[in-house]
ChimeraX commands (.cxc) that place a marker at each C-alpha (Angstrom):
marker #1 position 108.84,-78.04,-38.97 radius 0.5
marker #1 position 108.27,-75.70,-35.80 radius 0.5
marker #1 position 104.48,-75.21,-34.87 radius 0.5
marker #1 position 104.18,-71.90,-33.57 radius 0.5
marker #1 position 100.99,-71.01,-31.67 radius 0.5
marker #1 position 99.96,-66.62,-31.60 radius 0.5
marker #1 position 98.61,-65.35,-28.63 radius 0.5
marker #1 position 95.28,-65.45,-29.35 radius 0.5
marker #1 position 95.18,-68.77,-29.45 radius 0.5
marker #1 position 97.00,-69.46,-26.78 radius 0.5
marker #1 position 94.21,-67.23,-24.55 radius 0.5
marker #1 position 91.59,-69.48,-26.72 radius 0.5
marker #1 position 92.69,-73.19,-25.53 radius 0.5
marker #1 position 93.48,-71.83,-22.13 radius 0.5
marker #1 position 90.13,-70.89,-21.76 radius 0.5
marker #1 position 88.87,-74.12,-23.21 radius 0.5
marker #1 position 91.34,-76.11,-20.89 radius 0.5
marker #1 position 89.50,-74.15,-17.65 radius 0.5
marker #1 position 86.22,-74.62,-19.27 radius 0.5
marker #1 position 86.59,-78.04,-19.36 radius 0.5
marker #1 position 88.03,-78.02,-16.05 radius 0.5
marker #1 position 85.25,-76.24,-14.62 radius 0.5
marker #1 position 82.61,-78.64,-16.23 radius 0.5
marker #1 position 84.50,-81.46,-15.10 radius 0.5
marker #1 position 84.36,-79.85,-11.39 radius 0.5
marker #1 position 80.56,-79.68,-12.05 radius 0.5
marker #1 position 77.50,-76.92,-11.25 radius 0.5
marker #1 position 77.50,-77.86,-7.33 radius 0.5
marker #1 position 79.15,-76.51,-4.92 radius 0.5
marker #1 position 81.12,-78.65,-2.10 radius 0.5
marker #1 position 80.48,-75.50,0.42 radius 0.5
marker #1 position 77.37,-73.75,1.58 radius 0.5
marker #1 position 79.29,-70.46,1.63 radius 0.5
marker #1 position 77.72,-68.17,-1.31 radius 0.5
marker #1 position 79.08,-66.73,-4.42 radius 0.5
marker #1 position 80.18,-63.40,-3.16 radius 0.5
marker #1 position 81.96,-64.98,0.27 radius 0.5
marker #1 position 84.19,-66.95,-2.22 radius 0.5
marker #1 position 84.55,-63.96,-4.42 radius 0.5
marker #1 position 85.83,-62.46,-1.09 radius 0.5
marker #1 position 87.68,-64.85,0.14 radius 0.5
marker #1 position 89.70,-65.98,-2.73 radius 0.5
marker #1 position 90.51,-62.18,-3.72 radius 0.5
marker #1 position 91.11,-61.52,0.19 radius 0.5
marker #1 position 93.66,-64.80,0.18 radius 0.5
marker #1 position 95.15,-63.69,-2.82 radius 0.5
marker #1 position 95.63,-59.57,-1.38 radius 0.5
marker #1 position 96.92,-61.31,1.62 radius 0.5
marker #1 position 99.43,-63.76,0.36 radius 0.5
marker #1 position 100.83,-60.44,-2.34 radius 0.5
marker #1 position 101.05,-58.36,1.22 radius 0.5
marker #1 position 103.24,-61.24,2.89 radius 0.5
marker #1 position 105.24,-61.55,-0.36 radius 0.5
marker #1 position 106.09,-57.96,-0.01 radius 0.5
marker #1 position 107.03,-57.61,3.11 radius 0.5
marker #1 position 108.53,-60.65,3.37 radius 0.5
marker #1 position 110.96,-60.04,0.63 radius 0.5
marker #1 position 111.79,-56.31,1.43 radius 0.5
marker #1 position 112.67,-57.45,4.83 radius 0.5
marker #1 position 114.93,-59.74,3.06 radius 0.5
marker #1 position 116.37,-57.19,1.05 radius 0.5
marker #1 position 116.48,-54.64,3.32 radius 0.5
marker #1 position 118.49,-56.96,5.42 radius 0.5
marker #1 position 121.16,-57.98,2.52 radius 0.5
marker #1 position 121.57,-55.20,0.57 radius 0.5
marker #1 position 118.89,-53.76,-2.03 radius 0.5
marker #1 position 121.64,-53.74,-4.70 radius 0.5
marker #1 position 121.36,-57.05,-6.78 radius 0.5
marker #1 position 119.18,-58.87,-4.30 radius 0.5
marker #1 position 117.54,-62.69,-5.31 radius 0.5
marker #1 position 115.14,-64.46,-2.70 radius 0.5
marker #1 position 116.59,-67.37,-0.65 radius 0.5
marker #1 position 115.85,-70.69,-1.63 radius 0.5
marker #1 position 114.10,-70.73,1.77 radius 0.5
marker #1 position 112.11,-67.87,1.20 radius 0.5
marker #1 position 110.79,-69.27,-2.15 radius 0.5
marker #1 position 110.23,-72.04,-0.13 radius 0.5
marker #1 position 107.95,-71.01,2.74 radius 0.5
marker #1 position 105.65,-68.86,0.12 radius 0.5
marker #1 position 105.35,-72.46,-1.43 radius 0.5
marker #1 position 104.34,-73.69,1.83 radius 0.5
marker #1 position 102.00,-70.74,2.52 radius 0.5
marker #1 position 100.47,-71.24,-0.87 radius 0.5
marker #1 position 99.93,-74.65,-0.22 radius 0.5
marker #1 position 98.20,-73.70,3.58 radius 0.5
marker #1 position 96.22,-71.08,1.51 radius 0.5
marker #1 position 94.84,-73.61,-1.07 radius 0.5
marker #1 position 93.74,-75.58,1.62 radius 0.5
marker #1 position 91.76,-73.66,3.79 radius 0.5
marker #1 position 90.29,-72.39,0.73 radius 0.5
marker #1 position 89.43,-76.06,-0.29 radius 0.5
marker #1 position 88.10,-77.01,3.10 radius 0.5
marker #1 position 85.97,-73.53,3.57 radius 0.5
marker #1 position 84.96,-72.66,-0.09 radius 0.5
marker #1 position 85.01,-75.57,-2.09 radius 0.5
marker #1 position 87.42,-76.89,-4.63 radius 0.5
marker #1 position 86.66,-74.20,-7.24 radius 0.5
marker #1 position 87.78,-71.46,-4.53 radius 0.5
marker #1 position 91.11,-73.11,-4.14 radius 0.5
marker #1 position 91.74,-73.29,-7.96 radius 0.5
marker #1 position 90.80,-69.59,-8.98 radius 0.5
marker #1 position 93.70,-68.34,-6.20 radius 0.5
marker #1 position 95.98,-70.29,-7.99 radius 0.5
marker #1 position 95.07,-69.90,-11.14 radius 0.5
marker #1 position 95.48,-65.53,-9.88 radius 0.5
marker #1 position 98.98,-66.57,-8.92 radius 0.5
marker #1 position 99.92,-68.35,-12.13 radius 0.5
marker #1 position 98.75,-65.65,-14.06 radius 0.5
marker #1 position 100.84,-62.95,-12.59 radius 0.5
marker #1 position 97.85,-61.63,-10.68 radius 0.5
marker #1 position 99.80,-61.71,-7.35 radius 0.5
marker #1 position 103.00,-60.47,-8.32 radius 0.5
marker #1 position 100.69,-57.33,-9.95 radius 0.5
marker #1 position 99.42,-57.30,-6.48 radius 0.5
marker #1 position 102.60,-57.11,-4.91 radius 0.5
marker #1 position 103.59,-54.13,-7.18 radius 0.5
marker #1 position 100.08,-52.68,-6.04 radius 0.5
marker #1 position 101.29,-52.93,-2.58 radius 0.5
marker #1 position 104.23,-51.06,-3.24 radius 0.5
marker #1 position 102.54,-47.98,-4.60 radius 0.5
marker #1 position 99.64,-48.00,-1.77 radius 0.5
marker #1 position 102.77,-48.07,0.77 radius 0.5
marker #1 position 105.06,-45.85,-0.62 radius 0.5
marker #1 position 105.85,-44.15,2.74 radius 0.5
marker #1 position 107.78,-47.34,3.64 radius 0.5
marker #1 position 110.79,-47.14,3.07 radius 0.5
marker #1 position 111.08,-50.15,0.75 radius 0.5
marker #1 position 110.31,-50.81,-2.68 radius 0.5
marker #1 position 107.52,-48.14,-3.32 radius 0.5
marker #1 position 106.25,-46.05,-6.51 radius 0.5
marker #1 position 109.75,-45.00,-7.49 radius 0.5
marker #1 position 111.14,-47.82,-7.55 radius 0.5
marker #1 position 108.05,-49.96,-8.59 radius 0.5
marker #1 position 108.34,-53.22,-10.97 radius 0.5
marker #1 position 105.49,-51.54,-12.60 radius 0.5
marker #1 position 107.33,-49.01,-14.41 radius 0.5
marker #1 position 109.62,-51.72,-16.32 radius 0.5
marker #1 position 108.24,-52.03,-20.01 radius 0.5
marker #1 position 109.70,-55.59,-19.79 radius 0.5
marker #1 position 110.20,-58.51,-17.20 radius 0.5
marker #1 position 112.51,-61.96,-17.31 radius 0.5
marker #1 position 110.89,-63.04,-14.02 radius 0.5
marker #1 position 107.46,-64.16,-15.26 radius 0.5
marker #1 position 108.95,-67.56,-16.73 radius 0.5
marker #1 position 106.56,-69.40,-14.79 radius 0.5
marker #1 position 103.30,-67.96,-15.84 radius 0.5
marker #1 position 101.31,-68.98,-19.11 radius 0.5
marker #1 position 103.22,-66.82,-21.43 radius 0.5
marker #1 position 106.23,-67.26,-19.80 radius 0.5
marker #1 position 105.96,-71.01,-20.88 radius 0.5
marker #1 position 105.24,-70.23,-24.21 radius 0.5
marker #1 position 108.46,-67.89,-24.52 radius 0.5
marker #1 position 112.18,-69.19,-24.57 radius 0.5
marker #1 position 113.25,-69.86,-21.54 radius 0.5
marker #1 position 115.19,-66.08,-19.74 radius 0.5
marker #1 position 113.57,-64.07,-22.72 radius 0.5
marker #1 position 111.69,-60.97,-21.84 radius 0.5
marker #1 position 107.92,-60.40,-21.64 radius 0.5
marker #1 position 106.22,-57.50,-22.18 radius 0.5
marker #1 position 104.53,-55.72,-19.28 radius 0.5
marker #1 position 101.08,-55.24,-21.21 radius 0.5
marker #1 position 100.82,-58.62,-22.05 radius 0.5
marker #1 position 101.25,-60.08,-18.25 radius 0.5
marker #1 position 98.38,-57.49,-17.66 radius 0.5
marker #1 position 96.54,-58.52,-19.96 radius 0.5
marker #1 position 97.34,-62.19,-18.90 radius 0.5
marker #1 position 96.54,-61.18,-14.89 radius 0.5
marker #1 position 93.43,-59.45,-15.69 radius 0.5
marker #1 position 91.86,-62.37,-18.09 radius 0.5
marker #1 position 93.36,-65.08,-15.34 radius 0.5
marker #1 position 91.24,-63.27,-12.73 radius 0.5
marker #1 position 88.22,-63.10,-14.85 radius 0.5
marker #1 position 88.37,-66.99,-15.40 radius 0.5
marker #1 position 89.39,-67.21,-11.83 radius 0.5
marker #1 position 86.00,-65.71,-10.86 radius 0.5
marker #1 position 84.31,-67.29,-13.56 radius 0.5
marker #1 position 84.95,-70.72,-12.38 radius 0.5
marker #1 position 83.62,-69.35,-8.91 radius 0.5
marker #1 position 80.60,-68.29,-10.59 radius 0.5
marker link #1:1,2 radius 0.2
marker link #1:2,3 radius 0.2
marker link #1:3,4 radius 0.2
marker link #1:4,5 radius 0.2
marker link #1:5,6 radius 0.2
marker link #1:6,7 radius 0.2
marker link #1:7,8 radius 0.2
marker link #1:8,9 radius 0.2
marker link #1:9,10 radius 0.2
marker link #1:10,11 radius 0.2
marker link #1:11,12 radius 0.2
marker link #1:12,13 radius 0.2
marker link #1:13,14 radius 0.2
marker link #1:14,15 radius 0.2
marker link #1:15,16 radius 0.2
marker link #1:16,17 radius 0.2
marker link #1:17,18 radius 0.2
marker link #1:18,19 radius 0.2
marker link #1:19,20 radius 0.2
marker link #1:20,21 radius 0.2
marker link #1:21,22 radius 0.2
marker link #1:22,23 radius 0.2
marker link #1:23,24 radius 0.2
marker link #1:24,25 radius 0.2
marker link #1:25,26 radius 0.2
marker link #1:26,27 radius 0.2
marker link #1:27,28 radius 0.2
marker link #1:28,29 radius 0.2
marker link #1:29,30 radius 0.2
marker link #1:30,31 radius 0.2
marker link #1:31,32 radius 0.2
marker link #1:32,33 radius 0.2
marker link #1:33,34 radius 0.2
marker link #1:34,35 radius 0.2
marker link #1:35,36 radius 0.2
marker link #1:36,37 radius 0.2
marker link #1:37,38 radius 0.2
marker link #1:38,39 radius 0.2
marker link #1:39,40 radius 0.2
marker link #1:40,41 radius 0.2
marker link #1:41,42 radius 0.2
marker link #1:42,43 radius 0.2
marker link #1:43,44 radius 0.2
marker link #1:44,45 radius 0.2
marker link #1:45,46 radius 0.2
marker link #1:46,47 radius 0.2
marker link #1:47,48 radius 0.2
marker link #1:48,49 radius 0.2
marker link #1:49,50 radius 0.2
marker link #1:50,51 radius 0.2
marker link #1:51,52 radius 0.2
marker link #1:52,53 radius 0.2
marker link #1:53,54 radius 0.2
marker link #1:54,55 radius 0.2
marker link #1:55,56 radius 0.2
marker link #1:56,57 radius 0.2
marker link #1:57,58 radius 0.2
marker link #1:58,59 radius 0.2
marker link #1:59,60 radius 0.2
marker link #1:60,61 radius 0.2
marker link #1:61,62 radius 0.2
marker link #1:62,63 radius 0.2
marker link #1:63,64 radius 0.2
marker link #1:64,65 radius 0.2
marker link #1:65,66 radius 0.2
marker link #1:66,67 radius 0.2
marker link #1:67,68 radius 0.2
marker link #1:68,69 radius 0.2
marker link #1:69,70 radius 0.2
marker link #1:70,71 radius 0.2
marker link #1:71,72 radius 0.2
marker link #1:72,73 radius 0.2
marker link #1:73,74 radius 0.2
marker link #1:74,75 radius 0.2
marker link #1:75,76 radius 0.2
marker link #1:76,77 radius 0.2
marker link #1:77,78 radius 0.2
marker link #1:78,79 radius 0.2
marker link #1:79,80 radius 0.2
marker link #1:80,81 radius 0.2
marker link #1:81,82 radius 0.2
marker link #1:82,83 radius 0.2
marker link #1:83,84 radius 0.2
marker link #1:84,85 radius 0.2
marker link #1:85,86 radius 0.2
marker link #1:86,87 radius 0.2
marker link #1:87,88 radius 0.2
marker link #1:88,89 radius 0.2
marker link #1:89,90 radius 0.2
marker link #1:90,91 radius 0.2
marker link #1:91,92 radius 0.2
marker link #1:92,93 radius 0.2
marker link #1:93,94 radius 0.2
marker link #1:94,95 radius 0.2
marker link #1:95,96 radius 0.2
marker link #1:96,97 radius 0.2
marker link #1:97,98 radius 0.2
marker link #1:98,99 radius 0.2
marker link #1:99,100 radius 0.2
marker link #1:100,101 radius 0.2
marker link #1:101,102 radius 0.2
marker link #1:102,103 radius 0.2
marker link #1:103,104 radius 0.2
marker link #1:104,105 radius 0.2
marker link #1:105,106 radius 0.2
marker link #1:106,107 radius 0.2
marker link #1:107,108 radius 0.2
marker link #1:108,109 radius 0.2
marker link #1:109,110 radius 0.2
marker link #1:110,111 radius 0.2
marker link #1:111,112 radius 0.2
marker link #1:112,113 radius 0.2
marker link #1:113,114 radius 0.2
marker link #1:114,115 radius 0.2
marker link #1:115,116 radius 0.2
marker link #1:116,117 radius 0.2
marker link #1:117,118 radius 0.2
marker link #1:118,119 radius 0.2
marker link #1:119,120 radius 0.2
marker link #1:120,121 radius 0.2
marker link #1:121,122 radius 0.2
marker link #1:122,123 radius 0.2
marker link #1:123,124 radius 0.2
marker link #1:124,125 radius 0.2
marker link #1:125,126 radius 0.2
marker link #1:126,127 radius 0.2
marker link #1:127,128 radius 0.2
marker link #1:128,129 radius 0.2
marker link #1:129,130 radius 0.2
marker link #1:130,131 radius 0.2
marker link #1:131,132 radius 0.2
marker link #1:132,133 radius 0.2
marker link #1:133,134 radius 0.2
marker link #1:134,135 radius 0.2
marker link #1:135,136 radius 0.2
marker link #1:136,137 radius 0.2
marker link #1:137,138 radius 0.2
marker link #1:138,139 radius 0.2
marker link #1:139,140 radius 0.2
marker link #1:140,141 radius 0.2
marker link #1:141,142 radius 0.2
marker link #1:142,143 radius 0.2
marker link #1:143,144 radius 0.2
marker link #1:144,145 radius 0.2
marker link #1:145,146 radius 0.2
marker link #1:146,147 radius 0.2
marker link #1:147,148 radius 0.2
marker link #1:148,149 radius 0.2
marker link #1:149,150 radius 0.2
marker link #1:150,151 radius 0.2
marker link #1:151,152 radius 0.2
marker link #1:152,153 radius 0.2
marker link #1:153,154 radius 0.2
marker link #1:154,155 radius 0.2
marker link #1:155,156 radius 0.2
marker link #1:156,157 radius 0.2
marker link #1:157,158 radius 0.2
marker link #1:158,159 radius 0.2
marker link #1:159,160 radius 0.2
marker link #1:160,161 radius 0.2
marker link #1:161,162 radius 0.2
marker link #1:162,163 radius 0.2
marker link #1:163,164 radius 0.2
marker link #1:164,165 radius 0.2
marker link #1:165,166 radius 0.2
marker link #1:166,167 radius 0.2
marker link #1:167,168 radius 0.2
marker link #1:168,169 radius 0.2
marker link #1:169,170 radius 0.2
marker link #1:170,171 radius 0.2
marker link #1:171,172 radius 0.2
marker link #1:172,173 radius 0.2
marker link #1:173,174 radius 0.2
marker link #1:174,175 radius 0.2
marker link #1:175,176 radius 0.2
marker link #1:176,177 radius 0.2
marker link #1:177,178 radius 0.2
marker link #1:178,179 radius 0.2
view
């Protein structure tokens, strides 16, 4: 007997999973920075760590070939590291719930719709820019990491509205749990 679980609610226990989470986390705040300077800072770490992506990894291609080109394992690597440094500083500066809404905008696919944004607000580089843009695929294989992408068989394709759909309610959690 396979248990199959629709998308609706799969959204529903996510949000109960980072409900409880933020209940468990509790109404006070580890910081004395406000509201809005974590609302800044998180979405400023999160712009920041897309831009490095970006360059970072058009450098790399740019330097191997654009035809066919896959990260390094070292690559992957140091954005894990940077991630890591990120979620620190935001723990130390803005509290636990400030370093849990940036990841929680990376695991939804919020970065990585960054990255693409970066791409079209920079298309006079002369890397990956509006014409060549992820965001004008109607499907990715790449998101296997994110919340639907866990769901799905492992290489299958997602659809591009649904990781939109999945950044833009991961960053309104994100800055719910903020709130």
């Amino acid at each position: 007997m396979t248990v199959r679980i629709d998308f609706t609610n799969r959204v529903f226990i996510t949000l109960l999973v980072l409900l409880t989470l933020r209940v468990s986390i509790g109404r006070t705040q580890d910081t004395t920075s406000t509201r809005l300077e974590r609302y800044g800072v998180v979405l400023g770490a999160s712009l920041t760590f897309a831009l490095g992506d970006y360059i970072g990894f058009n450098l790399l291609k740019k330097a191997h070939g654009e035809q066919g080109f896959t990260a390094p394992l070292f690559f992957r690597i140091a954005e894990g590291i940077t991630q890591a440094a990120i979620t620190y500083f935001l723990y130390k500066e803005c509290g636990l719930s400030s370093a849990i809404s940036f990841n929680l905008i990376w695991w939804t696919w919020g970065d990585d719709f960054a990255y693409y944004g970066w791409g079209q607000l920079l298309s006079w580089f002369p890397w990956e820019s509006r014409a060549q843009s992820g965001l004008r695929f109607t499907e990715y294989n790449s998101a296997g990491w994110t919340p639907i992408g866990l769901v799905r068989p492992q290489g299958s394709w997602i659809a591009k509205n649904a990781l939109v759909a999945q950044a833009v309610i991961g960053l309104s959690v994100s800055m719910a749990i903020i709130w």
